[in-house]
C-alpha positions, 0 to 999 in steps of 0.5 A: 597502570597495573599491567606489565610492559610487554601486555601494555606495549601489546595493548598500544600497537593493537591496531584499531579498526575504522569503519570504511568512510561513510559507513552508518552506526545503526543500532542492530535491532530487530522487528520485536526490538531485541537485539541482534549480532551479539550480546551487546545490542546498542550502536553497531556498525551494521555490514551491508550484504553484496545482495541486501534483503530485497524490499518485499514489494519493490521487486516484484512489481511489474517496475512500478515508480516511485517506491515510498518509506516504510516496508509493509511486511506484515510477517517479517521475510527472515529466510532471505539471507546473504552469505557474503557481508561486506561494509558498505562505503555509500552514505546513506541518502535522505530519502534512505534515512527517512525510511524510503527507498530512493528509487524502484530498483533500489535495495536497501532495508530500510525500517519497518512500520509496525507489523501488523498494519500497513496505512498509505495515504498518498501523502508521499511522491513514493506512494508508500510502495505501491507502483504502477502495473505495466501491462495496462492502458495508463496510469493511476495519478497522484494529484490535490484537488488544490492543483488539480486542473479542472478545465476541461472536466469540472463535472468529475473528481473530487474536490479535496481528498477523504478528509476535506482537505484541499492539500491532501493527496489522493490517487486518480484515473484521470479519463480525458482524451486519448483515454477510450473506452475500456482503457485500465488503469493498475496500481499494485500494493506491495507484497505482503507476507502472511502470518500463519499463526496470527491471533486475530484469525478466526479459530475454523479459518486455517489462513490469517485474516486481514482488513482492507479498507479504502476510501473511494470517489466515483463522481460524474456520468462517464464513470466506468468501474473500480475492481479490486483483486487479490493477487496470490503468489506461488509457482503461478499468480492468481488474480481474484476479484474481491470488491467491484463497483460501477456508476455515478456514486455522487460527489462524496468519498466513501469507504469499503472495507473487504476480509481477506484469507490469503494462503500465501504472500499477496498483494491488493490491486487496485484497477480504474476502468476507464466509461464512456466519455471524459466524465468519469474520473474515479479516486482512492484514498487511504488505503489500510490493510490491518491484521483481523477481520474488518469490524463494522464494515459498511453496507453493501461494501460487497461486489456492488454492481449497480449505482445506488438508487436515487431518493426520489425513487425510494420516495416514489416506491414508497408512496407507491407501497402505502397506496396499495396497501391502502386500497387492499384494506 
């Protein structure tokens, strides 16, 4: 009502555009929540781009498996862009929708934790994106102390993961034959950009600052070693050595936390080393790297290179120090 003829006759025959079955209306939202694409931000059909912005993470591994939901970017990767958008026909799948890539070599986007805090417990097949590195000995399992079987090595291992739960997951070395002395075990993070202009950086440090807290289980007298490294990228990798620990450590989980100041994007890896003998199961869990420097970190959490002193000794040398200083009055 109230236009002509010819402009209605128009209007009708417009043809009307249907996205391409299977095509998924998403709100185009950014990682502030702004919308993007346009003045209205609400539901859009959002294009799927011939090479979509690879995973920051998934590609750059040595192939691990099972990538898992939540992209760990901590500055958003804006510069990779597609010139070429075309519509995507595939629907989604459900680990897709519940933010997981479904396999390693995938490339979808999917939605992004908040940006500046990544949290992994192992809860999730997928292991939050970590993978396993290809060049080692073996492989880092992911396993509940309520499955795991300890018949041929009751001595070792935790007996539930950080929490005192049974059901809760965790990441393990498991050392029984054939594993020998020496064999490495790799699990690698994502990649994580940095944030150059991140506030919680020290105003005299020219790199971003970042927390990486663990909790770890170093139980049995076959332990080996736990390493961790900075992995930088650039024309070259670099692999520096951040924290360190050997030996028995008791049957309890316990939890460091290590400054980092990376200068480019990097990654966290994480290598088990295998003792002499079948004993000798080390475990990991609750893996966080959070943007600021650690605050409160625990002692001795620092390139320890040695299991702590038993408390009989500590009682021995301590009675030993009251009777010198008794004889010397």
């Amino acid at each position: 009502e109230g236009l002509c003829p010819r402009v209605l006759l128009r209007h009708l025959q417009r043809p009307v555009a249907e996205p391409a079955p299977g095509l998924r209306l998403q709100a185009a939202v950014d990682s502030d929540g702004a919308g993007r694409g346009g003045p209205d931000p609400g539901l859009q059909a959002r294009p799927q781009t011939d090479r979509s912005v690879p995973l920051v993470g998934a590609g750059d591994s040595h192939g691990g498996n099972h990538p898992a939901g939540g992209a760990p970017d901590l500055q958003p990767d804006k510069t990779r862009q597609s010139r070429s958008p075309s519509w995507s026909a595939s629907p989604p799948s459900p680990a897709t929708e519940r933010g997981m890539p479904p396999n390693a070599s995938s490339h979808t986007v999917v939605r992004k934790p908040p940006p500046r805090e990544f949290q992994c417990g192992f809860e999730d097949e997928a292991l939050c994106l970590f993978s396993q590195d290809k060049t080692d000995e073996f492989d880092w399992t992911r396993h509940s102390a309520a499955s795991r079987d300890t018949k041929y090595t009751p001595n070792t291992g935790p007996s539930s993961d950080h929490t005192g739960s049974k059901q809760g997951f965790y990441m393990y070395i498991e050392t029984s034959r054939p594993r020998l002395d020496g064999d490495k075990a790799r699990l690698l993070s994502p990649t994580f950009n940095t944030n150059s202009k991140s506030s919680a950086s020290p105003p005299a440090s020219s790199s971003p600052a970042y927390c990486l807290a663990f909790f770890y289980h170093m139980f049995g007298k076959h332990i080996g070693a736990l390493n961790v490294f900075l992995r930088q990228k650039g024309q070259t990798e670099t692999d520096t050595s951040i924290w360190t620990l050997t030996g028995n450590q008791g049957d309890r989980w316990r939890q460091a936390k290590v400054n980092l100041h990376p200068t480019t994007a990097f990654q966290v890896l994480m290598e088990g080393v295998r003792g002499s003998g079948i004993e000798g199961d080390i475990a990991i869990d609750d893996v966080t790297i959070e943007e600021g420097e650690c605050k409160d970190p625990p002692p001795n959490n620092l390139r320890s290179l040695a299991p702590p002193p038993s408390p009989h000794i500590w009682q021995l040398c301590g009675t030993l120090s009251l009777v010198l200083i008794g004889q010397q009055r």
